[in-house]
N, C-alpha and C positions, 0 to 999 in steps of 0.2 A: 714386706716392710723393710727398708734399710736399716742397716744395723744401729745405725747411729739412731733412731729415731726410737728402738723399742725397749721398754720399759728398764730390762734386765744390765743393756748399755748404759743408762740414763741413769739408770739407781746404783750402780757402781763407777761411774763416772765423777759423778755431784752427791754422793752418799744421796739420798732422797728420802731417804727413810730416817734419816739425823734430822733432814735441814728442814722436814712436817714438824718433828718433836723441838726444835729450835722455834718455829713458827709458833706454834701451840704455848711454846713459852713463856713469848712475847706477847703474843695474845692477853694472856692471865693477867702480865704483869699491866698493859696496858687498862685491864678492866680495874686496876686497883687506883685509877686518877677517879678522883672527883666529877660528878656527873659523866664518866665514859659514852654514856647513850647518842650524852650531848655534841660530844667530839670523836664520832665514830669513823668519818671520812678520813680522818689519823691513817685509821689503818689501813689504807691501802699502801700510802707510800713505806709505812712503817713494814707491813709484810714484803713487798716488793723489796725494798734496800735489804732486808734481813734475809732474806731467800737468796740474794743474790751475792751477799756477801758467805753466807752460810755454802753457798754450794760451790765457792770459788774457795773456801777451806777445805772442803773437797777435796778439790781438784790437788793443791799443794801438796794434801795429806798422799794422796795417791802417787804424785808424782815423786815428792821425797823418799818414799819408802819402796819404789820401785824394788830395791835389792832385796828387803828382808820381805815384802810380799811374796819374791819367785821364791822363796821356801817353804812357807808355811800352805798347807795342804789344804786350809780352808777359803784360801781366796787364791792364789795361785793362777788357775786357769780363769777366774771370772775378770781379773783384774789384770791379765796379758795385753788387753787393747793400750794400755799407760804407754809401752814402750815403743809400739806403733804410732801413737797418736799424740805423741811428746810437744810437739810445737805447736800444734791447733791449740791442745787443753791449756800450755801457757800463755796464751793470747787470749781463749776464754776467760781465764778468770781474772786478767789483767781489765779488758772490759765488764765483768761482772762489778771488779772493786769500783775500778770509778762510775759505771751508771749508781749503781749503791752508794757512794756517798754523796754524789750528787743529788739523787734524790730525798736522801737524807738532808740536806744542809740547804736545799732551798722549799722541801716541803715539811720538815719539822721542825728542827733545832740543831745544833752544832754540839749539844749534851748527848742528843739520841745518837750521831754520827761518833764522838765518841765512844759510848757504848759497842755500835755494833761495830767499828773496828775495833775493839778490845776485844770484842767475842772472836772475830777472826784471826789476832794475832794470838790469841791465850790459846787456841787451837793448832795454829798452823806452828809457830813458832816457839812459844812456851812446852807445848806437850807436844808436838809431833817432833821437834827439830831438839832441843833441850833437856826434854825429860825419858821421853818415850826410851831412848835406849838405855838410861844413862840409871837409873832407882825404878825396885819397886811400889813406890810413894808413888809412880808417875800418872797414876788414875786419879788419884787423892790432891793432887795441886793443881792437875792438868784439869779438871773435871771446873774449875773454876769457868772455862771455855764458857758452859749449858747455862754459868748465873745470868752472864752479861748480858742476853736476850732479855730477862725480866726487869732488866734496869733499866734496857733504853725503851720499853715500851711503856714502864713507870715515869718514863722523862717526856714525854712525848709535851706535853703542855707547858713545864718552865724548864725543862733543860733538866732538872736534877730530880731523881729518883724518890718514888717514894716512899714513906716508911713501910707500907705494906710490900711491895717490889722488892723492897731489899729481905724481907720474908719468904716472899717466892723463889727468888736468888738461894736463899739459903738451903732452901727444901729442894731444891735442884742438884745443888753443890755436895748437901751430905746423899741424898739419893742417889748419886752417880759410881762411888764406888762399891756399895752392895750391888747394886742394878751389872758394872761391869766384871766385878772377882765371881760374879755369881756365873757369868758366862765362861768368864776365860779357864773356872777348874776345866769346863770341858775340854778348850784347844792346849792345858798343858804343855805337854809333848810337841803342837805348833811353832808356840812359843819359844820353848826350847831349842827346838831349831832352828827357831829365827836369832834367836840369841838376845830375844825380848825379856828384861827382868820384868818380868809378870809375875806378882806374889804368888800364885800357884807353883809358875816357875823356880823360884828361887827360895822359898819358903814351906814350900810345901802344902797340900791340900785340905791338913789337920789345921796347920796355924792361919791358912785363910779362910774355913769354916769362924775361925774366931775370932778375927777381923772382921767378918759381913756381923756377927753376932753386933760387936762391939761396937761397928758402927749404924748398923738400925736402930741402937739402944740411945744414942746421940741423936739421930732420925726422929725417931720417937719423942724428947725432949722438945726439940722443936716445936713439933707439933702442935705440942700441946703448950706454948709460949701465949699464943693468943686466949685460950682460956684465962688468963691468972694479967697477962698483962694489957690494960687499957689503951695503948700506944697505939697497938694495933687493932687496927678498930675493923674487926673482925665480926661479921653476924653472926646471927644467934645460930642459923643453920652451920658455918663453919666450926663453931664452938663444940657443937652436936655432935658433929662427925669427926671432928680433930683424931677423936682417942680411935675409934674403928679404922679410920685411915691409916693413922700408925699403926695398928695392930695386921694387918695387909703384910707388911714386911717384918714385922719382929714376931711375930707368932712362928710362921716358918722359920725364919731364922734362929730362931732357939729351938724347936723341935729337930733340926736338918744338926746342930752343933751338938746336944746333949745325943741324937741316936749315933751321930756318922754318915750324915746324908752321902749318899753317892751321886756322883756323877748327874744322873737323868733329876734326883731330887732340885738339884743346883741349877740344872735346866728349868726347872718347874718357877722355882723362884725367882730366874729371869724376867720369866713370861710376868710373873706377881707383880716384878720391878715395873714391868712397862703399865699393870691397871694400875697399881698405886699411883703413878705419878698424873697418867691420863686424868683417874677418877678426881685427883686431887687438883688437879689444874683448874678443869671442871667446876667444881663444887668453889671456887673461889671466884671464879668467875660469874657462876648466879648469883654466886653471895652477893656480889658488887652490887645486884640487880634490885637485892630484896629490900 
């Protein structure tokens, strides 16, 4: 199989394994219109434009960072094709943006088109180009990127989002930087030598145990918004499961800060980051159903 064509190129190319969890996003948020069942032919264009605008952030992210990549030991050698393949992937993703908004703006709305360029520029430009080197707040502002998918799939029917969407946006936005400081305690020392201000980096591994605490505790909150407030017209089975789904990421998160979790713990909470969000995604999207 040529290289270009198999998985490990492909998935470190166009991130593939971000632009599922982008898709999935949008997914939720679009299950939070009114009668979704009704207007489910939506989503083709809607995945299509988002996938494509999603893996042409990619593409940017890869090629911008080309320099502080060849340091860091964990991508390194998987992400060496950038420097070889420099003028194809700027031409990909130059045709990914415009079939992506074209498809966007003659098969849903010029609201969702909005949208999913904000997803791509809050990615490519705000956090890769802006923030990424520069604080380490840069997962915390930049992480804004993952809301924008649940907006335009909330927009898909009159251009503007809806109050549940802008919920899923939320729960996105605060789950992004537990889900990423939870990763990066491990690539510390990476970091460091990339000369990446990653809180682990620059703060240390004690005060970002107390950061993921602090912000699953905000997580948490969230969550449970839709039990107490009417707005968000929330099923009975999301009501249910609100508090267990927050408890997914603050139960660890407070056991890992009061012992001193190490390293592999922080790993484990990762992995939690990625069911919590799945499960949660999920569980919003039957709700829509019920």
């Amino acid at each position: 199989m040529p290289k270009y064509l198999s998985f490990s190129f492909l998935n470190d190319a166009f991130k593939l394994e971000i632009t599922f969890l982008i898709d999935l996003v949008a997914v939720a948020g679009f299950f939070t219109v009114p009668n979704p069942g009704s207007h489910i032919l939506l989503l083709i264009p809607l995945l299509i434009s988002g996938t494509l605008a999603s893996m042409a952030a990619g593409v940017f992210n890869n090629l911008y960072d080309i320099d502080i990549d060849s340091r860091m030991q964990r991508v390194s050698q998987r992400r060496s094709f950038v420097s070889h393949e420099k003028i194809p992937l700027i031409a990909i993703m130059l045709v990914f943006l415009a079939i992506s908004s074209i498809l966007a703006l003659l098969y849903i709305n010029i609201g969702t088109l909005i949208f999913i360029m904000a997803g791509f520029l809050s990615y490519a430009v705000l956090y890769t180009v802006m923030l990424k080197r520069r604080t380490d707040m840069n997962i915390v502002i930049g992480g804004i990127a993952g809301s924008f998918p649940a907006l335009a799939g909330g927009a898909v029917l009159s251009g503007f989002p809806t109050v549940e969407s802008i919920f899923v946006a939320g729960v996105v936005f605060l789950w992004t930087p537990t889900h990423f400081w939870s990763l990066a305690i491990k690539y510390t020392d990476d970091y460091k030598a990339a000369g990446i201000p990653m809180l682990p980096a620059t703060r240390g591994i004690n005060s970002t145990r107390k950061w993921i605490l602090v912000n699953s505790s905000i997580l948490m909150l969230l969550m449970v918004l839709p039990v107490f407030l009417p707005v968000l017209e929330s099923s009975i089975m999301f009501r249910i499961l609100a508090i267990p789904l927050g408890m997914i990421l603050l139960v660890p998160s407070t056991m890992y800060y009061i012992r001193k979790g190490n390293v592999e713990k922080y790993r484990k909470l990762f992995s939690m980051s990625n069911t919590f969000l799945t499960v949660t995604l999920i569980v919003i999207m039957v709700s829509s159903l019920i």
